[in-house]
N, C-alpha and C positions, 0 to 999 in steps of 0.2 A: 678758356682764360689763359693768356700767357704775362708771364710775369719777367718781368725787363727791370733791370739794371743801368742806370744813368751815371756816370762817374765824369765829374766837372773840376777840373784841377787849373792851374793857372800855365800859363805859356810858359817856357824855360826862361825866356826873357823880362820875364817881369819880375819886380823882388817881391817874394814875400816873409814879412816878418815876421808872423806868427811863426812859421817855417822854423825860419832866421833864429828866432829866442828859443824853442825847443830844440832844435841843433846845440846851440851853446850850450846847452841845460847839461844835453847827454852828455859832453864834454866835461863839464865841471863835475858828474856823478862816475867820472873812471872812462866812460864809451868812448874812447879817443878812435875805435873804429868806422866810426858812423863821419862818411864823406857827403853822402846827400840826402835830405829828408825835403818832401813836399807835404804840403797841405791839400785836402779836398773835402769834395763832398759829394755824394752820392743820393738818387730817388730812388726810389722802389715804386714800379707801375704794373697797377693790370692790368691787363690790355683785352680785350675782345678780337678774338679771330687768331689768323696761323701766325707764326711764330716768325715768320718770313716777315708778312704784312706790317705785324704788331712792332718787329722792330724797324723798319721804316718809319712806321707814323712817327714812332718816339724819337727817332733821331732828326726828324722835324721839328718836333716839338723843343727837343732838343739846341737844336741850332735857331731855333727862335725866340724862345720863352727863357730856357735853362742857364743857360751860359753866354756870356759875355764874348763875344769874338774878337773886340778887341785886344781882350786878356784872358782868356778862360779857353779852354780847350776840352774836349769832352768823347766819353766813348760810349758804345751801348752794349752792353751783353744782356743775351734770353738766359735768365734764371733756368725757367724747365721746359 
């Protein structure tokens, strides 16, 4: 069993507000350091077979089912 990491964020070009309003947030609580923050979201998959294989299928799966290609951009890392 291999366990795969899916991370689906949005493209640099697209706005996102949730983003947008937690950015402002840290601003208004003192964080005047914070110049970029994104939003995402992340699968957790187990997968059957090597570790190789397993993250191919998911980044299949990935670019079909997961994330959005018009707006959504996505990476895979093997957990172990």
């Amino acid at each position: 069993m291999t366990k795969i990491r899916v991370y689906v964020t949005y493209k640099a070009s697209i706005l996102d507000p949730q983003a947008q309003a937690i950015k402002n947030a840290t601003r208004k609580m003192g964080y005047t350091a914070v110049n970029e923050l994104k939003m995402g979201k992340y699968f957790d998959i187990d997968f059957e077979g090597r570790a190789d294989e397993a993250k191919a299928k998911v980044a299949e799966i990935a670019d079909q089912l997961l994330a959005n290609p018009n707006m959504e951009t996505y990476s895979v890392e093997v957990l172990d």
